[in-house]
C-alpha positions in Angstrom: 4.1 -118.8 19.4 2.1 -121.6 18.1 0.2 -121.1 14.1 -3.0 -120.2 16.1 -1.5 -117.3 18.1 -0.6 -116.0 15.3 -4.2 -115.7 13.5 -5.6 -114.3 16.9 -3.3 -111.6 16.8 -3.7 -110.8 12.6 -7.7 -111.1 13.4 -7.6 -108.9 16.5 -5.7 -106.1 13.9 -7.8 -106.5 11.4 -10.8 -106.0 13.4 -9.2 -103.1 15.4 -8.9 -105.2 18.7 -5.6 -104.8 19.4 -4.4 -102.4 21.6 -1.5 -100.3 19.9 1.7 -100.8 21.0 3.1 -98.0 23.4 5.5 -96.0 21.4 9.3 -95.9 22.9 10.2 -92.4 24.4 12.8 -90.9 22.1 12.9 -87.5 23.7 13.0 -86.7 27.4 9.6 -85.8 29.0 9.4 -81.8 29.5 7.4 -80.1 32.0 5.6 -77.1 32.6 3.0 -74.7 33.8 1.1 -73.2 30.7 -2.4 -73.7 30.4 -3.7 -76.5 29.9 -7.1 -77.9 28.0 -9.3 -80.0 30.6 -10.5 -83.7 28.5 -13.8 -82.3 28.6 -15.9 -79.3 29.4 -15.3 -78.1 32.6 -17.4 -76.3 35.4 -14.6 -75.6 38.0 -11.1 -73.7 37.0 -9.8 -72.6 40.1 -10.1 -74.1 43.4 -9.8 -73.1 47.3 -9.6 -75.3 49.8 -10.0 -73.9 53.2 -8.6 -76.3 55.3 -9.8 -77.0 59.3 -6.9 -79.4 60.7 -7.7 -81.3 63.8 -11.1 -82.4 63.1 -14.1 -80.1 63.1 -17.3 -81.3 65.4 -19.9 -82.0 62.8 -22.3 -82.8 65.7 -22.1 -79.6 67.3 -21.6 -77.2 63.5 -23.5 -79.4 61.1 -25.2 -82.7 61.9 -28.1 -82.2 64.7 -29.0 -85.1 66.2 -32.5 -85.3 68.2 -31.7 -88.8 69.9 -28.5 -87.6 70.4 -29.8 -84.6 72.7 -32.8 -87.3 74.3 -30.2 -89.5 75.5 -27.5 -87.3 76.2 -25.4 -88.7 79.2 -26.5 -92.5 78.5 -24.5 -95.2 77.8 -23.8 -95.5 73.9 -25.8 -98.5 72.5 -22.7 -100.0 70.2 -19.3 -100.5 69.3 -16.8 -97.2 69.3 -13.1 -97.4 68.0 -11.7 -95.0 70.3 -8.4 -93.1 69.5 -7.2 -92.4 73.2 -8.8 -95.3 75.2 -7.0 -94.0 78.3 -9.7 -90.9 78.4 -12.2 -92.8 76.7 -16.2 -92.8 77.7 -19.2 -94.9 76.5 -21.6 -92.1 78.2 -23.1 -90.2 75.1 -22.6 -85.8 74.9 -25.6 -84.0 72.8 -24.5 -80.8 71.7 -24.8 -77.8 74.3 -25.7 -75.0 71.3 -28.7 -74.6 69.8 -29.5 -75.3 65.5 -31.7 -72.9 63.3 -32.9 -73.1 60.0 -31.2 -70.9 58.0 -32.1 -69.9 54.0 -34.6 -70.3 51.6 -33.3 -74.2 51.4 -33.8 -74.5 55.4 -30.3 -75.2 56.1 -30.5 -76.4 59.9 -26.6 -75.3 61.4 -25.4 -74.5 65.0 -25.7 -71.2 65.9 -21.8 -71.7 65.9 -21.7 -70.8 62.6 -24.0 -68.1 62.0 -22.1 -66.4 58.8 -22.1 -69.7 57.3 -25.9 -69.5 57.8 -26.2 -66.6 55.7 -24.8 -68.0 52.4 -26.6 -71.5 52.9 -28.6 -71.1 49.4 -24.9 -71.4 48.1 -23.3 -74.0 50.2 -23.7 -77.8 49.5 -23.2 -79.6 52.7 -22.1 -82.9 53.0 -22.8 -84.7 56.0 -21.7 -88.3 55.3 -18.0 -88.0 54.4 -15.9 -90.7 55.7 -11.8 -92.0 55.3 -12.9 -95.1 57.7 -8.8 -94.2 59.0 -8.6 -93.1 62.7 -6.0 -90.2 63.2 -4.7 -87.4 62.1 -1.7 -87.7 59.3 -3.3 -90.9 57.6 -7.0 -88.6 57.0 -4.9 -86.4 55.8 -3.6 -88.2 53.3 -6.1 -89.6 52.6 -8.6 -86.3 51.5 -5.1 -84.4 50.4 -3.9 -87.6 48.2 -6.0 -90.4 47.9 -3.4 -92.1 50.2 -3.0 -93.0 53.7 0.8 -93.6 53.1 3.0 -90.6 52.3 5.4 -89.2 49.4 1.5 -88.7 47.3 1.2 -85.5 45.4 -1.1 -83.4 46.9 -4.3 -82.4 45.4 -3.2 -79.1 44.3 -0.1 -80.6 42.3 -2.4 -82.9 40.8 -4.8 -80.4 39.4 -1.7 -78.1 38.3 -0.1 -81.0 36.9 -3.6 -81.6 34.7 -4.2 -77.9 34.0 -1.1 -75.5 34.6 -2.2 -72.2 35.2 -3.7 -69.2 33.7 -1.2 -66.5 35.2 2.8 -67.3 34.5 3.7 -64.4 36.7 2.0 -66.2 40.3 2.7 -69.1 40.9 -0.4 -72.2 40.3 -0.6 -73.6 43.6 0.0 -71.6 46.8 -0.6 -72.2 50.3 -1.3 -69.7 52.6 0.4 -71.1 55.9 -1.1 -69.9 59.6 0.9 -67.6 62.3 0.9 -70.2 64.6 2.5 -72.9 63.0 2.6 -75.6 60.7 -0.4 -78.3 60.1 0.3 -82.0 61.1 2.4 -83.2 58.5 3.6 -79.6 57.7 5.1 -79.4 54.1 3.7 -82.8 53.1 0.3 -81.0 52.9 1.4 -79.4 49.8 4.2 -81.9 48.8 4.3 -82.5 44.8 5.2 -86.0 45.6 6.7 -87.8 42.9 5.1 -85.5 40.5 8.2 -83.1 39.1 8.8 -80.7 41.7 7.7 -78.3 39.7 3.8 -78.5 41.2 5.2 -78.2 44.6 3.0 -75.4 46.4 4.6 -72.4 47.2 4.6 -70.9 50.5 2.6 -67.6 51.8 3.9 -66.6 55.1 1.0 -65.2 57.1 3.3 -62.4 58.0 5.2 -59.3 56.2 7.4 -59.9 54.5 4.7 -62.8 52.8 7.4 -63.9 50.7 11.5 -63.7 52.0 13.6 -62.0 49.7 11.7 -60.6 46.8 12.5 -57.5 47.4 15.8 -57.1 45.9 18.3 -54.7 47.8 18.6 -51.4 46.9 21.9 -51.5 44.9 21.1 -54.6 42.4 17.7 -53.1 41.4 16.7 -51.9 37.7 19.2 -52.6 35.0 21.7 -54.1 37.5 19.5 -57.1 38.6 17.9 -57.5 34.7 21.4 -58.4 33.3 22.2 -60.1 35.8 19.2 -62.4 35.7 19.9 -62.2 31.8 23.0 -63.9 32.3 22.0 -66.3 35.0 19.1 -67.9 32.4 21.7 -68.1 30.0 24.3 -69.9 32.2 20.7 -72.2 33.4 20.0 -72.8 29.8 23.4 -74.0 28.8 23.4 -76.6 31.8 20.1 -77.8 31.2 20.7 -78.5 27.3 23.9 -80.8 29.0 21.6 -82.6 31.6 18.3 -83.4 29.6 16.1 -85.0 31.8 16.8 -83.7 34.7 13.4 -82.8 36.4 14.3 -81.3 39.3 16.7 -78.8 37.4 14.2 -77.7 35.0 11.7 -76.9 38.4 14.9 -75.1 39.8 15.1 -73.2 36.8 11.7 -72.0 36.2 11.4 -71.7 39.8 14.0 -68.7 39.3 12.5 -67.8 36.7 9.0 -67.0 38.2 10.5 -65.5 41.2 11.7 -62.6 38.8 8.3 -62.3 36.9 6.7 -62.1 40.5 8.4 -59.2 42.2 6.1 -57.6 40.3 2.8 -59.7 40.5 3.1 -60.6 43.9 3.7 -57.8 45.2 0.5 -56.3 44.1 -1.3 -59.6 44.6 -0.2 -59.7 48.1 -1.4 -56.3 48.2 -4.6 -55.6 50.4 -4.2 -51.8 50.6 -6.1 -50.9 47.7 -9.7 -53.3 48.6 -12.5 -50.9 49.7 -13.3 -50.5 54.0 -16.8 -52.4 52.8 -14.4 -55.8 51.7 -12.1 -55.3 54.4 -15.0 -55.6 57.4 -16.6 -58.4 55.5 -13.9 -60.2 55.9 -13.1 -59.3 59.1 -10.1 -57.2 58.9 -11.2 -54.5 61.6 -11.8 -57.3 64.2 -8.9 -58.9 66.2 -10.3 -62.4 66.3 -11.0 -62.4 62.2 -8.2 -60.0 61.3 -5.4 -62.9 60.1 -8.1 -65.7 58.9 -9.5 -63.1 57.1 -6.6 -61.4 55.6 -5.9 -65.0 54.0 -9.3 -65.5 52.6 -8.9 -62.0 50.6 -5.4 -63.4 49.6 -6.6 -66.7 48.3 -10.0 -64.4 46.5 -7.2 -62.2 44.8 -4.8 -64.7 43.6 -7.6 -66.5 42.4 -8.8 -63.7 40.3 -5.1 -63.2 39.3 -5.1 -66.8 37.5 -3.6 -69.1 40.6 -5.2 -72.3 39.7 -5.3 -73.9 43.7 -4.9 -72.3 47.0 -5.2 -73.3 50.3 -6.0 -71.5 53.3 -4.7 -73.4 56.6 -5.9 -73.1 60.3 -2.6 -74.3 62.6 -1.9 -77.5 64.0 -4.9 -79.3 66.3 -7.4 -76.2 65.7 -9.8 -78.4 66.0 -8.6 -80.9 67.9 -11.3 -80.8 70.7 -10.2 -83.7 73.2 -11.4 -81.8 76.1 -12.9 -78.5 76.5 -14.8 -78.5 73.8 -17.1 -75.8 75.4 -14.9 -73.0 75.0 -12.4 -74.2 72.2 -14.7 -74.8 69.6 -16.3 -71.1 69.9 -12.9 -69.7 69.9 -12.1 -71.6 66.5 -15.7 -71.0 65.1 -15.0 -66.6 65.8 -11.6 -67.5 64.0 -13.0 -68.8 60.7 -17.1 -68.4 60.1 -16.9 -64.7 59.0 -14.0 -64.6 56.8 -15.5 -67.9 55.1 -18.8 -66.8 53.9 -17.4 -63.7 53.6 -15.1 -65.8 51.2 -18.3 -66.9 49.2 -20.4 -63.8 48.9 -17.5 -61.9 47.8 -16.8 -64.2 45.0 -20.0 -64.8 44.1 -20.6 -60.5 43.4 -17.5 -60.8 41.5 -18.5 -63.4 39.3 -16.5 -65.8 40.4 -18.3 -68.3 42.2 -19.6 -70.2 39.3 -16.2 -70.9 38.1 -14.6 -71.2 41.3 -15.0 -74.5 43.8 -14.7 -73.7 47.4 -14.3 -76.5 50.3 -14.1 -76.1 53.8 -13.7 -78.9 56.0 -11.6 -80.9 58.0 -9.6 -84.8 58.0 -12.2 -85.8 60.2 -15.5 -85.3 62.6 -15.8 -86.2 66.4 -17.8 -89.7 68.1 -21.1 -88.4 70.1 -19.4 -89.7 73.5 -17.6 -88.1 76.0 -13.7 -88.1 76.0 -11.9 -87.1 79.6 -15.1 -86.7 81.4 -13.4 -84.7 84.6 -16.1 -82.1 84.9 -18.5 -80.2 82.3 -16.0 -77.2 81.4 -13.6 -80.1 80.8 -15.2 -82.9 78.3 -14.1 -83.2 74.5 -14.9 -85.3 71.8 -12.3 -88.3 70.7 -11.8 -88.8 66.3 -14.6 -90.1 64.0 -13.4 -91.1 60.1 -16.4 -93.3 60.0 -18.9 -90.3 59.3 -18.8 -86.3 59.5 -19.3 -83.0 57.3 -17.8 -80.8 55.0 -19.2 -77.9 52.7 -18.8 -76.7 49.1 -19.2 -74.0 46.8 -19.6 -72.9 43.9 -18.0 -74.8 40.6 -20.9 -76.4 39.3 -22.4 -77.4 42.3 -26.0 -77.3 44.1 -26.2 -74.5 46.4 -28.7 -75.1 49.6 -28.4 -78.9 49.4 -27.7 -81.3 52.1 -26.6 -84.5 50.7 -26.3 -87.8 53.1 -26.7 -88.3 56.3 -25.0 -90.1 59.4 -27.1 -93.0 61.8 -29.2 -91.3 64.7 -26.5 -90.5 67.1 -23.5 -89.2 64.3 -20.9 -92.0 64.5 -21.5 -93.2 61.0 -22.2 -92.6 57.8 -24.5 -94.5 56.8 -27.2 -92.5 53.6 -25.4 -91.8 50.6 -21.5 -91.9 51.7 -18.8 -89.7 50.0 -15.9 -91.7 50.3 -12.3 -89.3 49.9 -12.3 -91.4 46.2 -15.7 -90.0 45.6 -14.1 -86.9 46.5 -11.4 -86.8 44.6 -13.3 -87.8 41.3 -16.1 -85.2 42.0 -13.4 -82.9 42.1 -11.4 -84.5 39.0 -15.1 -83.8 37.1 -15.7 -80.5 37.4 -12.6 -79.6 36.5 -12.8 -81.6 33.5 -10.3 -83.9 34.3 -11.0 -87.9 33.3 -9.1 -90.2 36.2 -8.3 -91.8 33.5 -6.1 -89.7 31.9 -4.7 -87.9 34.1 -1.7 -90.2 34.7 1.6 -89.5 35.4 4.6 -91.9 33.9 7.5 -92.9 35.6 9.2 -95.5 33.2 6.8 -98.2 33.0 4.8 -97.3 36.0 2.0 -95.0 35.4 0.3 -93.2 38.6 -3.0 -91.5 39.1 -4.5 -89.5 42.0 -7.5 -92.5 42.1 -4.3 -95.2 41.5 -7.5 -97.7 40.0 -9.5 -97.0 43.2 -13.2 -96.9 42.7 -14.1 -93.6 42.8 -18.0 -92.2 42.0 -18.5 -89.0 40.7 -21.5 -87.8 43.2 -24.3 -86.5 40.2 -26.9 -85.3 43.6 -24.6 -82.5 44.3 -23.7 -81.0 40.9 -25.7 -78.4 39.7 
C-alpha cells in the first residue's frame, strides 16, 4: 500500500494494463439450450462419435507392421507395461490378416475392414493417438473428458454447453446405448458433470419402445394432456421464480418441457419406416449381423439432420476387449460395425452433410504387438496399449485420404507426430469454433474448462 504501488497501478490504467476487475454477479446464472454463436468461424456443427469400447486392435485394422510380421513369435526387444501380467508374454504376434491399399490416397487397411476401405478418400486416419493411461475407465476419461478422474462433463455436454442446439424439439446430445448392455463406466460416458444437468445426454434405448413413456395413454391424449401440461408449467414456473438459482430445477423443468415438444419429434426421428430399401441395405438393415449397429447409425444420421448437435453411437461393454481369442472375436466385432460405418459416411456425405458434420470412430485404447494367454493359436489375444494406436475421422473440415503419424516398427508407441486426447479435444474445440479459452464454465470463483490449462495443440496436418 506503499506511494509507489499506488503509481504502478494509476500507470497500468492509464496505459490500459490493467486487467478489469470481474464484475460481482447480481442476478443468478440462467441456462439453456438455444443456439448458440461459435467465437469464431466454424467448420464442424454437429458431431458423431461412434464409439468402440474395449480397445480396437490398430495392428491388426489400421497400423501394418512389416517387422512386426518378420519377427513374429520372437522375443520383444524392450520394455512392455503389461495390464494382466499373470497372462502376460514377451513373444511378439504379427497380424494373421492380410492389408490392401485402398483409394485414390492408397489407404493401406486390413482386409477387416473392407467397407471402411471404400470411403478412405474421406477418412483421416490417425495412427499415433495416445492417453499414456493403462486401462479401461481412466482412457475413457480421458478421450470423453480430458480427465482420468471422474465427475468431468463429457464431450458432448461440453460442446452443447458452448453451442446449444439447433432443434428445441430433440434433445442436443443423445446417446444411442447397445442391446447388450452398458459401456464401462455406463452413464458417466455421457455424464454432464458439474456442468448444469441440463447437458446431460439423453438416452436411446436400442429397443422399441426407444424412449419409455412418451406415448401418453389413451385417455390423457389431446386436449386432456395439453391443459394439463398447461397447468404443470405454470405450477413449475411459480416454484422456480421462489428458488432462483436452482440449477437442477430449471434442467427438471425444461426437461419436461422437451419431453412434451418431442412426442412429436421423436417419434418421427426415431422413425426408420419411411428411408428408401437402397438406405436400409447400406446400412445393413436386411443383414442379421449389421441389422442393430446399423439401425443406430441411421438414427444418429437422422437426428443429426434434425438439428441434434452430438450423438454417440455405443458398441457394449469389452467389444473389443480382445485378451484371448483374438482370431475369431475381432472378425465378429469388425461384421458388427464396418458396414453400418462407412455406410454412416457415404450417406452423409450425398446428403450434404459431411462437410458440416465430424465423424470419429475409435476406441480408449489399441493393443501391445505381444502375445497375451499364449495357450494355443485359436486362443492368444492382445493385452492394452495407451502409449500408441488409431482412430479415424470425417468430415467437418478435415483431410479426407490422409494418414497422419505413425507408431515405432512393431506398434507399441507412438512415436511421429503424436495426438495427445488434449490435442484431441482442442482439434475438436477448433472446428467447431470454440476457443478453450472461452469456453469456461464458473462455479463461484472457480472457473473450469474441458482443457482445465492443459496444453493442448490444435493438429493444422489434418484440417482441410
Amino acid at each position: 500500500m506503499g506511494a509507489s504501488s499506488l503509481a504502478l497501478t494509476c500507470l497500468l490504467r492509464q496505459e490500459s494494463l490493467l486487467a478489469a476487475p470481474r464484475q460481482p454477479q447480481l442476478q443468478p446464472e440462467t441456462f439453456d439450450l438455444t443456439p448458440k454463436p461459435p467465437q469464431k468461424t466454424p467448420r464442424a456443427t454437429a458431431m458423431i462419435s461412434l464409439w468402440m469400447q474395449g480397445g480396437p486392435s490398430h495392428l491388426d485394422l489400421f497400423d501394418p507392421k512389416p517387422e512386426l510380421q518378420k519377427r513374429d513369435g520372437e522375443k520383444f526387444p524392450g520394455e512392455i507395461k503389461y495390464d494382466n501380467a499373470a497372462q502376460a508374454s514377451a513373444k511378439l504376434l504379427g497380424c494373421p490378416w492380410k492389408f490392401s491399399k485402398h483409394g485414390q490416397c492408397g489407404m493401406e487397411l486390413s482386409e477387416l475392414v473392407p467397407h471402411l476401405g471404400e470411403v478412405a478418400d474421406d477418412v483421416c486416419l490417425i495412427r499415433s493417438t495416445h492417453t499414456d493411461v493403462n486401462n479401461h475407465g481412466q482412457s475413457i476419461r480421458a478421450l470423453n473428458t480430458g480427465r482420468i478422474l471422474g465427475g468431468q462433463p463429457s464431450l458432448g455436454s461440453w460442446v452443447t454447453f458452448g453451442l446449444g442446439t439447433e432443434s428445441q424439439d430433440l434433445p442436443a446430445f443423445v446417446a444411442l446405448a447397445d442391446p447388450g448392455n452398458l459401456p464401462v463406466l455406463g452413464v458417466e460416458n455421457w455424464s454432464n458433470g458439474y456442468l448444469p444437468s441440463l447437458y446431460q445426454g439423453t438416452v436411446v434405448r436400442p429397443t422399441e419402445p426407444r424412449i419409455l413413456n412418451l406415448t401418453p395413454p389413451a385417455h390423457l391424449r389431446g386436449d386432456a394432456q395439453t391443459s394439463y401440461l398447461r397447468y404443470l408449467e405454470h405450477l413449475n414456473q411459480r416454484h422456480s421464480e421462489t428458488h432462483a438459482g436452482e440449477l437442477d430445477l430449471q434442467a427438471r423443468i425444461a426437461s419436461y418441457q422437451l419431453a412434451a415438444r418431442m412426442q412429436t419429434a421423436a417419434h418421427e426421428a426415431l422413425d426408420l419406416s419411411g428411408e428408401t430399401e437402397e438406405t436400409r441395405r447400406l446400412y445393413g438393415l436386411d443383414q442379421p449381423e449389421t441389422a442393430d449397429y446399423g439401425a443406430r447409425c441411421l438414427i444418429a444420421r437422422r437426428l443429426i439432420e434434425r438439428g441434434v448437435r452430438f450423438v454417440q453411437v455405443f458398441t457394449g461393454n469389452q467389444t473389443w476387449d480382445h485378451h484371448g481369442s483374438i482370431r475369431t472375436g475381432l472378425p465378429r466385432a469388425c461384421r458388427m460395425v464396418d458396414r453400418p460405418s462407412a455406410a454412416l459416411v457415404k450417406d452423409l456425405k450425398r446428403r450434404g452433410l459431411l462437410e458440416t458434420t465430424l465423424v470419429h470412430w475409435g476406441g480408449e485404447m489399441g493393443r501391445l504387438p505381444v502375445i497375451q494367454n499364449d495357450v494355443g493359436p485359436d486362443k492368444v489375444g492382445r493385452d492394452h496399449n495407451t502409449y500408441g494406436f488409431s482412430m479415424w475421422l470425417a468430415g467437418g473440415g478435415l483431410r479426407g485420404g490422409l494418414v497422419h503419424g505413425a507408431t515405432d516398427d512393431f506398434g507399441h508407441k507412438a512415436v511421429l507426430d503424436p495426438v495427445s486426447h488434449h490435442d484431441y479435444h482442442a482439434t475438436l474445440l477448433h472446428l467447431f469454433g470454440l476457443t478453450p479459452e472461452k469456453l469456461i464454465y464458473r462455479q463461484g470463483p472457480q472457473e473450469r474448462a474441458l482443457l482445465n490449462g492443459e496444453e493442448g495443440r490444435v493438429v493444422q496436418e489434418i484440417l482441410a
